[in-house]
C-alpha positions in Angstrom: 0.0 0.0 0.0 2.7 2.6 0.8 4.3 1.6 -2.3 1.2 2.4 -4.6 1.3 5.8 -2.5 4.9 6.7 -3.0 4.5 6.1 -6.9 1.4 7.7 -7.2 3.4 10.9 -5.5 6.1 10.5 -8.1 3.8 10.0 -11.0 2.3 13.7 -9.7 5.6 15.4 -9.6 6.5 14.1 -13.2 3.1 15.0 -14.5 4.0 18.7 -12.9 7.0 19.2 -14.0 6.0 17.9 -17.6 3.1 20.2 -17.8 5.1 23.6 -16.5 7.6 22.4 -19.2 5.2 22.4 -21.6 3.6 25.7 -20.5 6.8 27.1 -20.6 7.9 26.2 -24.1 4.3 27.6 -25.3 5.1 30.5 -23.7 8.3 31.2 -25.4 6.6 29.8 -28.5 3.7 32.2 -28.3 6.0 35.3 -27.6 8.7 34.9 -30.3 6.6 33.0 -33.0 3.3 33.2 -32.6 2.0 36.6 -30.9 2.1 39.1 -33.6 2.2 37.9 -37.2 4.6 39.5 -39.6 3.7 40.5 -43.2 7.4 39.9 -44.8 6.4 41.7 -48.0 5.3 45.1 -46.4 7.9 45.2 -43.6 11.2 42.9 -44.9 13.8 44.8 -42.5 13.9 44.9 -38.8 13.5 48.8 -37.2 17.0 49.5 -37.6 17.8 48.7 -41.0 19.2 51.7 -42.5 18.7 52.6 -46.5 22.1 52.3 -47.5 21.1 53.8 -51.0 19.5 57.3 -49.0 22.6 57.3 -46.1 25.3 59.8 -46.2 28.4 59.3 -45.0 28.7 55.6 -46.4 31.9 56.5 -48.4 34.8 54.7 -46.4 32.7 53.3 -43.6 32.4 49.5 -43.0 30.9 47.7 -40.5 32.9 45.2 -39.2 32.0 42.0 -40.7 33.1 39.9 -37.8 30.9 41.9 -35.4 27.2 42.0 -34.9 25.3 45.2 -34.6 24.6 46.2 -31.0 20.7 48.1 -30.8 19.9 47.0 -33.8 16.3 47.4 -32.9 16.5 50.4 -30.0 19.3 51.5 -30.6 22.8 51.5 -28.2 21.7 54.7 -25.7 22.7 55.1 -22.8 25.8 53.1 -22.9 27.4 54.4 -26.1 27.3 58.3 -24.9 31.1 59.3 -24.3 30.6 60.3 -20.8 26.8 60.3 -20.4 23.7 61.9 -21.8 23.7 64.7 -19.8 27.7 65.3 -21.3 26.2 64.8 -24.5 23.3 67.2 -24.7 25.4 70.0 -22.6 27.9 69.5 -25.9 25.2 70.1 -28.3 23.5 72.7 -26.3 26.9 74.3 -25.9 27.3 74.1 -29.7 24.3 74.7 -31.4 23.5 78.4 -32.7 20.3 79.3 -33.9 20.5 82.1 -36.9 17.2 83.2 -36.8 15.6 79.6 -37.8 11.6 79.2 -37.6 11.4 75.0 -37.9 9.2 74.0 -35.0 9.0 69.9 -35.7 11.5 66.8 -35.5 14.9 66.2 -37.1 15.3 62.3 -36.5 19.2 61.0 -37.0 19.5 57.1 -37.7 23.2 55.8 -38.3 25.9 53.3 -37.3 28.9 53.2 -35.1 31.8 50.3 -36.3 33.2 48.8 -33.7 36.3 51.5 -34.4 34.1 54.4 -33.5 33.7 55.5 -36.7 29.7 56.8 -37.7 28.5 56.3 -40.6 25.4 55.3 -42.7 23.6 58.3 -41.7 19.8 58.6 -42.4 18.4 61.6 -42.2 14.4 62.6 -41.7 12.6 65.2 -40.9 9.8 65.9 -39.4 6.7 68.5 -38.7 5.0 69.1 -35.8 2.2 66.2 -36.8 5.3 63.9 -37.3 4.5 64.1 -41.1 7.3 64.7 -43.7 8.7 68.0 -44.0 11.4 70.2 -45.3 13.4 71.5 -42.6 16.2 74.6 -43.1 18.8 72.9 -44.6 21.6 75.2 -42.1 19.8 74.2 -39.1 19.8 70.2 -40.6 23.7 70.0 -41.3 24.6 72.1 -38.3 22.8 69.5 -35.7 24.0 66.5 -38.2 27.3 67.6 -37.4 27.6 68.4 -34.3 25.9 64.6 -33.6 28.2 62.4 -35.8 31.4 64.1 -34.1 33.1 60.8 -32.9 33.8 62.3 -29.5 30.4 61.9 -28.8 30.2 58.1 -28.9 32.2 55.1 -27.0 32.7 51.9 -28.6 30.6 49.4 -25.4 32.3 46.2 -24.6 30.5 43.2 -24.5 31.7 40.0 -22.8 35.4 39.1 -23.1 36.2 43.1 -23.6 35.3 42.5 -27.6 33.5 45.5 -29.4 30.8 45.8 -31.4 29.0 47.6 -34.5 26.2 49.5 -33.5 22.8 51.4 -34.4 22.1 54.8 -33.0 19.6 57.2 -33.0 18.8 60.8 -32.4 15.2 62.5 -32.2 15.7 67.0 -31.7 12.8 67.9 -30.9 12.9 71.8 -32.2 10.5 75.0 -31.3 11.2 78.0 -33.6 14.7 77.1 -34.4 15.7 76.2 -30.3 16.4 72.6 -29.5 13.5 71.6 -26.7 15.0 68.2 -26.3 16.8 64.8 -27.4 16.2 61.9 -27.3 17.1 59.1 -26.6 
């Protein structure tokens, strides 16, 4: 009788352990796989595939083919500041002169960092107010593209086994008649 009992036991723990197992692996299944289906035609490239046909700066710029791109979907902020954030907008801040511009909207800087610190593949949008397509002053656009591909401003991050990597970056200036009102990220 205490047999039956101590295998019945057992047959309960396996059954447990095999069902939170299995719930697991759904789980995993259901969030990677399964949650939000995909249309491959309309959206072939992950969010921080850069247009290398529309980038500037691509002329003598590789990514390292040995490394793999660090942020490639939310980009490599905070950790690839040189210093910090703070250092970084007080640079651009300290920097930035408006002559008299008007643009209130969004200039939105996409590009890459090799895994020698160098940036380019720099995509360049801009942006009203609505977040709509627009045609910002061209002085105001190269003097804040500029300023944020200086490679002082970026570190190359170490990964495991001090090794560094490529990575993807971006920018958002948010701008009020001509005044930066803040960056992100």
């Amino acid at each position: 009788m205490r047999r039956k009992k101590i295998l019945k036991v057992i047959g309960y723990i396996i059954l447990t352990i095999t069902l939170a197992i299995a719930v697991m692996a759904g789980y995993v299944y259901y969030q990677y796989h399964g949650k939000y289906a995909v249309d491959e035609d309309k959206h072939p490239f992950n969010v921080g595939h850069i247009n290398l046909e529309r980038a500037l700066f691509t002329e003598d710029f590789e990514i390292c083919e040995d490394k793999y791109l660090l942020g490639y979907y939310h980009s490599s902020a905070p950790k690839i500041y040189r210093g910090s954030k703070l250092i970084f907008r007080q640079k651009i801040m300290d920097r930035y002169k408006n002559n008299n511009y008007r643009d209130t909207g969004y200039l939105n800087l996409r590009f890459h960092i090799n895994c020698e610190g160098k940036v380019g593949n720099v995509e360049v949008n801009e942006l009203d107010a609505d977040m709509k397509i627009s045609d910002l002053t061209d002085g105001l656009v190269n003097q804040l593209l500029e300023l944020s591909i200086k490679e002082d401003n970026w570190q190359i991050e170490t990964q495991k086994h001090e090794s560094t990597h490529n990575h993807y970056m971006y920018l958002l200036y948010k701008l009020e008649n001509g005044n930066i009102t803040e960056i992100l990220p």
